[in-house]
C-alpha positions as CSV (number, residue, x, y, z in Angstrom):
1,X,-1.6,19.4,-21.9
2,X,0.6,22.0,-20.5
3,X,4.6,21.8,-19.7
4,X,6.6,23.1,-17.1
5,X,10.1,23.3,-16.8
6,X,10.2,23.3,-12.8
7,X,7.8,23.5,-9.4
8,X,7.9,26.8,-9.6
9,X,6.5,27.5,-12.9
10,X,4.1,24.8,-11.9
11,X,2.9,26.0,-8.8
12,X,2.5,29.2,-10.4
13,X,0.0,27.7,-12.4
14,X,-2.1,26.2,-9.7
15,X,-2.2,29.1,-7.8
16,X,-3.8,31.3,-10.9
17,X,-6.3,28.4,-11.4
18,X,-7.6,29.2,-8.0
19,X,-7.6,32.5,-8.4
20,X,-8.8,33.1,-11.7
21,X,-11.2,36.2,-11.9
22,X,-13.2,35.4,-14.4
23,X,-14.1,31.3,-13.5
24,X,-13.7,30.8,-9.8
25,X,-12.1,27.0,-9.0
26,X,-11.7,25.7,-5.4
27,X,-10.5,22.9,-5.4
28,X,-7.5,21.0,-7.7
29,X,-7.5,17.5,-7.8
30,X,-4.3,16.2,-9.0
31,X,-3.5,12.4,-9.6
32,X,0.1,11.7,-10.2
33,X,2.4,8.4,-9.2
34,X,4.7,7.8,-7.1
35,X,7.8,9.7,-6.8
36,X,6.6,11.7,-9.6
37,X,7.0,14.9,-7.0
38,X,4.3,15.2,-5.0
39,X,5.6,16.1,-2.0
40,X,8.0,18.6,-3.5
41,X,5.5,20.4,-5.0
42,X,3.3,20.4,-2.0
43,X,6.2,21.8,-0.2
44,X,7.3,24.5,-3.4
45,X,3.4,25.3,-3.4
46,X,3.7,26.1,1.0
47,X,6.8,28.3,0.1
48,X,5.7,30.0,-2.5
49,X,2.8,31.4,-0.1
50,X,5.5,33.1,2.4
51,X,7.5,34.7,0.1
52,X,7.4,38.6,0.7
53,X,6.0,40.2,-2.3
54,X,3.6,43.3,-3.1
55,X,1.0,40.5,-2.3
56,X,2.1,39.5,1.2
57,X,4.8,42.2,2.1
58,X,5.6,40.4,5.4
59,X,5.6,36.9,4.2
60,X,3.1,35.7,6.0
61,X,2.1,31.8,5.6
62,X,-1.1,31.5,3.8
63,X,-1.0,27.7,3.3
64,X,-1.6,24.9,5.8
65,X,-0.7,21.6,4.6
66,X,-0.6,18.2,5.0
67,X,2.5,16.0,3.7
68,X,5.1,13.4,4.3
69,X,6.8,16.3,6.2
70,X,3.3,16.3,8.5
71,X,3.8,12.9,9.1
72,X,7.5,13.0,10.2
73,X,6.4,15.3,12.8
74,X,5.0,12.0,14.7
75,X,7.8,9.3,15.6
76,X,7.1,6.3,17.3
77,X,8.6,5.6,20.7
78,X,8.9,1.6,21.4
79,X,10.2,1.9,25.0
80,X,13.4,-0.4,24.5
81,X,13.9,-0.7,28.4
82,X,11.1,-0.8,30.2
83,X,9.3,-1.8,26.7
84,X,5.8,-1.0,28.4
85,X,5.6,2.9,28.0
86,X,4.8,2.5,24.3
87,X,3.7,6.4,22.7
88,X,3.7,8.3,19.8
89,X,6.2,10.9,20.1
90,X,5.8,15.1,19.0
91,X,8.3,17.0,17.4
92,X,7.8,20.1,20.2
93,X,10.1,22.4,17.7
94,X,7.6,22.2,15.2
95,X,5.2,25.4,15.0
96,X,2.6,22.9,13.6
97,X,1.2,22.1,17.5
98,X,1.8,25.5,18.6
99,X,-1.9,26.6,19.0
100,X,-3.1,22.6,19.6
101,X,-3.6,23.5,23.6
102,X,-5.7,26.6,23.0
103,X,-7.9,24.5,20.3
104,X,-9.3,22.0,22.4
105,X,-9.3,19.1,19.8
106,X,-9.3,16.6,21.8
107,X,-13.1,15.7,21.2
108,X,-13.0,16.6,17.7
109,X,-9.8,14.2,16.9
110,X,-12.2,11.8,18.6
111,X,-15.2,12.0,16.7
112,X,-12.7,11.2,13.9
113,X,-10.8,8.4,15.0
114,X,-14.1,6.6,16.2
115,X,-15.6,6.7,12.5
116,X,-11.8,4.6,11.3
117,X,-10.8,2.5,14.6
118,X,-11.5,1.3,17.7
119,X,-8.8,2.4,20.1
120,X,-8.3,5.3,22.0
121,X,-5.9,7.7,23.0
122,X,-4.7,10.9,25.6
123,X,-2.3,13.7,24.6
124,X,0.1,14.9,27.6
125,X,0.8,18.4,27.2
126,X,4.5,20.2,28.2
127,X,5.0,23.5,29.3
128,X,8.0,24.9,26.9
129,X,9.5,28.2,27.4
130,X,9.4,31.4,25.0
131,X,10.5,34.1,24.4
132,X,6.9,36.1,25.6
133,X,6.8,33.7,28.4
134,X,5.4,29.7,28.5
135,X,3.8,27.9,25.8
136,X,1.4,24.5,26.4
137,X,2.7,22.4,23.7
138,X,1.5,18.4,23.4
139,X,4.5,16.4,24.3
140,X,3.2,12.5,23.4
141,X,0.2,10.4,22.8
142,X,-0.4,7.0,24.4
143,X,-3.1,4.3,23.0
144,X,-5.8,2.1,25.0
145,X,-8.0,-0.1,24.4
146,X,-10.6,-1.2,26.9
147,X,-8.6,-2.0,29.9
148,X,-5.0,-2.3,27.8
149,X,-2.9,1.1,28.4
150,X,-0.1,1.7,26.6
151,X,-0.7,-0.5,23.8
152,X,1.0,-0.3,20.2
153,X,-0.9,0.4,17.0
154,X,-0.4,-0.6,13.6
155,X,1.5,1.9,11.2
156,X,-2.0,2.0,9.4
157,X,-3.7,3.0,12.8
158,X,-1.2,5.7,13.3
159,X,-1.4,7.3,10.4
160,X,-4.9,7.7,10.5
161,X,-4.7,9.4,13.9
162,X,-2.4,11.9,12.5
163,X,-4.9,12.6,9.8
164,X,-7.6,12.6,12.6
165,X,-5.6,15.5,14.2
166,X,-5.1,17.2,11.0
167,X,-8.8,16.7,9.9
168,X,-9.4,18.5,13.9
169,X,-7.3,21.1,12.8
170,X,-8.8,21.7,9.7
171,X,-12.4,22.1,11.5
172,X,-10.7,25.2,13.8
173,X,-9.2,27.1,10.5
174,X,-12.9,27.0,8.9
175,X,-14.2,28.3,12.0
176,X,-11.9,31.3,11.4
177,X,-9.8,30.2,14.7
178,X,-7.4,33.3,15.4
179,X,-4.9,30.8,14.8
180,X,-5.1,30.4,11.1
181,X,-6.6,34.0,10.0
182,X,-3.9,34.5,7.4
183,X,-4.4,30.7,5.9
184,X,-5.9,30.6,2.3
185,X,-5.1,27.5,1.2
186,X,-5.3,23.8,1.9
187,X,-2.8,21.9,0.3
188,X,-3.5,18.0,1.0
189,X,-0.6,15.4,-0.4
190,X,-1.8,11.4,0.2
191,X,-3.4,11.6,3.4
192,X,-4.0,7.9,3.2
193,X,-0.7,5.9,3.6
194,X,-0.9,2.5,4.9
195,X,-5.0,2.6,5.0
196,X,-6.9,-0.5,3.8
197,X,-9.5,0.1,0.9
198,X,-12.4,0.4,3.5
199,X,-10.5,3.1,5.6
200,X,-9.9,5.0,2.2
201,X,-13.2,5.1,0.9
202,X,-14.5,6.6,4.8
203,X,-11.3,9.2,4.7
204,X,-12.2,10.1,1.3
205,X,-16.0,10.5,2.1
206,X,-15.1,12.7,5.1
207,X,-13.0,14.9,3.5
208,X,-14.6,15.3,0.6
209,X,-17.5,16.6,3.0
210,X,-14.5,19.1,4.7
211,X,-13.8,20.3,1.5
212,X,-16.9,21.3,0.3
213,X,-17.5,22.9,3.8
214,X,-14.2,25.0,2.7
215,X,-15.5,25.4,-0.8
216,X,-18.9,27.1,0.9
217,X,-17.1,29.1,3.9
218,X,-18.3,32.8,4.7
219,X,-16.7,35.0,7.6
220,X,-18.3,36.9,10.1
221,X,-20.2,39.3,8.2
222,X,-21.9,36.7,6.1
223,X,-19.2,37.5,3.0
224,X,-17.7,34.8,0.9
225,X,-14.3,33.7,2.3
226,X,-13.9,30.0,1.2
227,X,-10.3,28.2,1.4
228,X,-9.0,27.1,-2.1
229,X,-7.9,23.3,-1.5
230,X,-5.5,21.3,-3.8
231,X,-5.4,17.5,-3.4
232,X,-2.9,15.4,-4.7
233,X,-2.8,11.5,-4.4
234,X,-1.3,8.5,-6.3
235,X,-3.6,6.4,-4.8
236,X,-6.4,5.3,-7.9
237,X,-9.0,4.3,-5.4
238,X,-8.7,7.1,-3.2
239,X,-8.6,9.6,-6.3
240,X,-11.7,7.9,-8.1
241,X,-13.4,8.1,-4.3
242,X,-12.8,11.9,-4.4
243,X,-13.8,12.6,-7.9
244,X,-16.8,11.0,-8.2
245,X,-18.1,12.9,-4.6
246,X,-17.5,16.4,-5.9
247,X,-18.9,15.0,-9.4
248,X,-22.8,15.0,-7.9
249,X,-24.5,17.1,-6.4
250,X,-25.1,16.8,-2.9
251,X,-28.7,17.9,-1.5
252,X,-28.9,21.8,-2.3
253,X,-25.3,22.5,-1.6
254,X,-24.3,24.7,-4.6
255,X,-21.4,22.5,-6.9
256,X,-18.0,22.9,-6.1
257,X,-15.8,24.6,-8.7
258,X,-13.0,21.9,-9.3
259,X,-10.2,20.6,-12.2
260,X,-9.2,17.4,-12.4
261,X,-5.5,16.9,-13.5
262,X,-3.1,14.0,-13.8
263,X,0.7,15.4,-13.3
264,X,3.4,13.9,-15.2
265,X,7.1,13.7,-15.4
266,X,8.3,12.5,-18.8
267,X,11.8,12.5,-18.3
268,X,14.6,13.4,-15.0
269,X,15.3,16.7,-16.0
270,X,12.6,18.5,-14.0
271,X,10.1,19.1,-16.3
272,X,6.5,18.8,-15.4
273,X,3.3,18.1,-17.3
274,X,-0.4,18.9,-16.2
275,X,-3.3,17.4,-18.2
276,X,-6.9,18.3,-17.8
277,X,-8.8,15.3,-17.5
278,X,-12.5,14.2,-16.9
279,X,-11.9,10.3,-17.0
280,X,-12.3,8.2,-13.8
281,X,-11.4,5.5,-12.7
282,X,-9.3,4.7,-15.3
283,X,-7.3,7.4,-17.0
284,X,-4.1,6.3,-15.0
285,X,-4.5,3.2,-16.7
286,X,-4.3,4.8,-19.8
287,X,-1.4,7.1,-18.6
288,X,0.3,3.7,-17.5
289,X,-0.2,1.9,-21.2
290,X,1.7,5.1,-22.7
291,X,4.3,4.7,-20.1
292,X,5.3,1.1,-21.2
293,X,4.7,2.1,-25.3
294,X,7.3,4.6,-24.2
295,X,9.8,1.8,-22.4
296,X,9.0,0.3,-25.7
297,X,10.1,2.7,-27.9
298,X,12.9,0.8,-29.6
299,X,15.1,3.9,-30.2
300,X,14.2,6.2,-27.1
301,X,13.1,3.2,-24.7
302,X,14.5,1.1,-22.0
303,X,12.5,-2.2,-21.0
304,X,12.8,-4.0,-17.7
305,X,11.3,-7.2,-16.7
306,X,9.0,-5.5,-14.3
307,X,7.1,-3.8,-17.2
308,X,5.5,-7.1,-18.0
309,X,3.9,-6.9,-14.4
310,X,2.5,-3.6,-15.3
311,X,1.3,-4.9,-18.4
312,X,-0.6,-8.2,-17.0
313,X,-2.4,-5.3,-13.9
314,X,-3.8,-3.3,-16.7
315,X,-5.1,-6.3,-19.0
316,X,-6.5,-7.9,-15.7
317,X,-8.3,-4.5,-15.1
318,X,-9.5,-4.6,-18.3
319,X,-10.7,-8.1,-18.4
320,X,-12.5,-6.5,-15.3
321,X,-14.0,-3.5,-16.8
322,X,-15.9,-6.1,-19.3
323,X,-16.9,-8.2,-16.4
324,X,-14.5,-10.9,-16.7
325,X,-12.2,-13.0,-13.8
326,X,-8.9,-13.2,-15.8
327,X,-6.8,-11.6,-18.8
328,X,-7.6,-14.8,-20.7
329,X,-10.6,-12.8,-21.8
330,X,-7.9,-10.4,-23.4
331,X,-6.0,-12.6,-25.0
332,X,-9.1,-14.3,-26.3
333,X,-9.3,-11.6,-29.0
334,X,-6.3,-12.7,-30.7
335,X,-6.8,-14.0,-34.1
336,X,-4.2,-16.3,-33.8
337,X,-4.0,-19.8,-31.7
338,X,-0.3,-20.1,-31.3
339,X,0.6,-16.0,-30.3
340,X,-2.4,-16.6,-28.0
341,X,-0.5,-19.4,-26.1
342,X,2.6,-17.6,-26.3
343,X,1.1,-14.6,-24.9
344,X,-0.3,-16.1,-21.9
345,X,3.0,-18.2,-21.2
346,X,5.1,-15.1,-21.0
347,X,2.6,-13.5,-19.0
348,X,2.6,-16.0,-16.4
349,X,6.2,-16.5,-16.4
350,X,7.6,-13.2,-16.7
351,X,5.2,-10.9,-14.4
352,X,5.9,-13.0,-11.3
353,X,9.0,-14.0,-8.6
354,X,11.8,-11.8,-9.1
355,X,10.9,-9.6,-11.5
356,X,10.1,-6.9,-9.3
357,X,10.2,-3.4,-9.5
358,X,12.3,-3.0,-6.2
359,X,15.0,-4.9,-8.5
360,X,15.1,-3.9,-12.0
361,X,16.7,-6.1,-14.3
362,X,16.6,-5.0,-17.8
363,X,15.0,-7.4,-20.0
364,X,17.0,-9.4,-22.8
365,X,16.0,-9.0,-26.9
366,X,13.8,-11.9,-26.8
367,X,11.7,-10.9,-24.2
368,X,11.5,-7.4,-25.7
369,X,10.7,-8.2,-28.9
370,X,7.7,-10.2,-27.1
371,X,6.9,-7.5,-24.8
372,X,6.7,-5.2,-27.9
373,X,4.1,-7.8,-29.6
374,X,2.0,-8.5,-26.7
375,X,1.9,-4.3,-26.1
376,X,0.9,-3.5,-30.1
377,X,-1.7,-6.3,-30.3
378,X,-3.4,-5.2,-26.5
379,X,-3.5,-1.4,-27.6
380,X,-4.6,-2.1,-30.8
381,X,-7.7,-4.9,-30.5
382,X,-8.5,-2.8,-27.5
383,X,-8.5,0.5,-29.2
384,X,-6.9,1.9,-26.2
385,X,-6.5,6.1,-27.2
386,X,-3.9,7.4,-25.3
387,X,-2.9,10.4,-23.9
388,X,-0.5,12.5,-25.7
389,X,1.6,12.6,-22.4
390,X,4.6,10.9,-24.1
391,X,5.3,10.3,-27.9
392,X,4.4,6.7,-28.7
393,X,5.2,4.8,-31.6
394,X,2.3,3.9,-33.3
395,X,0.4,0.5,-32.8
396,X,1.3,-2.5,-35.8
397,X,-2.1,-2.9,-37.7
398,X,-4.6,-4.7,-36.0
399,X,-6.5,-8.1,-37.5
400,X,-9.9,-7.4,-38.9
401,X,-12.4,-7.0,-36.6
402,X,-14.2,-9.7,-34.7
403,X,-16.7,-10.4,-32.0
404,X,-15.6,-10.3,-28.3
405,X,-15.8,-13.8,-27.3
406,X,-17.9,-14.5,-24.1
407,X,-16.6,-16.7,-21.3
């Protein structure tokens, strides 16, 4: 595990992974939750990549990226008069849609969207003045559906057009579009907002196929000249989707170079850590455990009432894992009959109605005292090892060993 003390020592990292001489990588995946910083870095990692330097002495872009910025670029327009014109309007100051006239993507964004939805849609272009003349630029995209014009989609539905167009425009770059000649990297932060599970796993499947396209690209002359891609996602699904795809090997495509890493930020002062790991789906579990032994931390820690929800998702994942319906399995490995009851009651009780995450209340001493049981007994019959992300106390000793009951 490596620390940072900002984004930019961070990104400094990331780009000498992908450029290492001696062991080439192409692709970063990065898991990290939210508003761990994401987006920041995404955007510190984009900057970084125009800076003038010996490197790129006139600052010349070399990333193209996809972010919560990409997405702003797309507002919504709900027609408040007429309300009948509904359309999904482009921010025409953006250079992002500059070249989207000259690319044709109409057909590709199609091909897409067909694969995720069953709607579809026409882009009305605008003629904008510069400063070497006119410039076609798209102006707004309206949605239909069999003989319905103008119809609104779902936030989920527009997202994944955006990512359609994105996806198009990723297509053009590999083909070494004129466009995108100076681009070197792909910086992709959580392409899949608002998607149900299904729609993940078919975006993740798609790009993953993209990527290794990127990881494989040669130029003109038949030379190597692949894009280096970094993908970042707090979404576990969507991450263990992506993993296990560049994990196997796909017909005789050669393997794709990759690190997995799970980004952390232990504290509010800016510092960053990376750690390496190999362990899908459920290392952020783990990450999560030493989270709440953290909260726990008598001394050091602060305990809210929405850490017993956390708790109860990660013993109902684990009842999972062994093939069970409910965390009684869990709690079944207690020794003892009345912390067994106890457990469950709090569990019930305290991980549900208001205790929710959007309103933390801290937790009073009784329930923290219980918290801290429940947490020691889980991590220790469990033998849970966890990641020296944060310093945790150590477990309480467990009860001698016994056999798993089976439901």
């Amino acid at each position: 595990m490596s620390t940072y003390k900002n984004l930019k020592t961070l990104v400094g990292r990331l780009r000498d992974d992908l450029n290492n001489p001696t062991k080439s990588i192409s692709l970063l995946l990065i898991y990290a939750y939210n508003r761990t910083g994401k987006t920041r870095l995404s955007m510190e990692f984009k900057d970084a990549g125009k800076r003038k330097n010996q490197k790129n002495p006139t600052g010349t872009p070399d990333t193209l990226y996809f972010n919560a910025f990409t997405e702003d670029l797309f507002v919504w327009e709900n027609d408040l008069d007429g309300d009948s014109v509904r359309r999904l309007q482009l921010n025409d100051k953006s250079s992002f849609f500059d070249a989207m006239a000259e690319l044709a993507l109409e057909e590709t964004i199609a091909q897409y969207l067909s694969r995720y939805a069953d709607f579809e849609f026409d882009i009305t272009y605008k003629e904008f003045a510069q400063a070497k003349g006119t410039v076609s630029k798209p102006d707004f995209v309206s949605f239909r559906k069999g003989d319905q014009v103008n119809i609104k989609v779902s936030r989920g539905e527009q997202n994944i057009f955006i990512w359609c167009i994105f996806m198009a425009i990723c297509e053009r770059m590999l083909d070494g579009h004129v466009s995108y000649q100076g681009k070197k990297y792909l910086y992709i932060d959580d392409p899949i907002s608002s998607l149900d599970d299904n729609n993940a796993i078919s975006v993740a499947c798609d790009l993953a196929k993209l990527l290794r396209r990127a990881a494989s690209r040669r130029d003109g002359a038949g030379a190597p000249a692949p894009i280096k891609v970094i993908f970042s996602s707090h979404h576990a699904l969507f991450f263990n989707v992506m993993c296990n795809e560049f994990g196997r090997k796909v017909d005789d495509s050669p393997a794709v170079e990759h690190k997995r890493y799970f980004l952390h930020r232990p504290s509010g002062d800016g510092t960053y850590t990376l750690q390496a790991t190999t362990d899908t789906p459920f290392f952020h579990h783990v990450a999560t455990l030493a989270e709440l032994q953290r909260a726990a931390d008598p001394n050091k820690g602060k305990l809210y009432t929405f850490h017993f929800n956390a708790l109860r998702s990660i013993m109902e994942k684990t009842a999972s894992f062994f093939g069970h319906s409910s965390i009684a399995f869990c709690l079944k490995t207690l020794n003892n009959d009345e912390d067994r009851a106890l457990f469950n009651r709090a569990l019930n009780l305290l991980s549900h109605g208001a205790y929710a995450i959007h309103e933390p209340t801290e937790m009073g001493e009784d329930n923290k005292d219980l918290f801290r049981r429940i947490l020691s007994e889980f991590v220790a019959r469990f033998e849970f090892a966890l990641p020296g992300i944060v310093p945790a106390s150590p477990p309480a000793p467990a009860p001698a060993p016994l056999e798993v009951p089976v439901q």
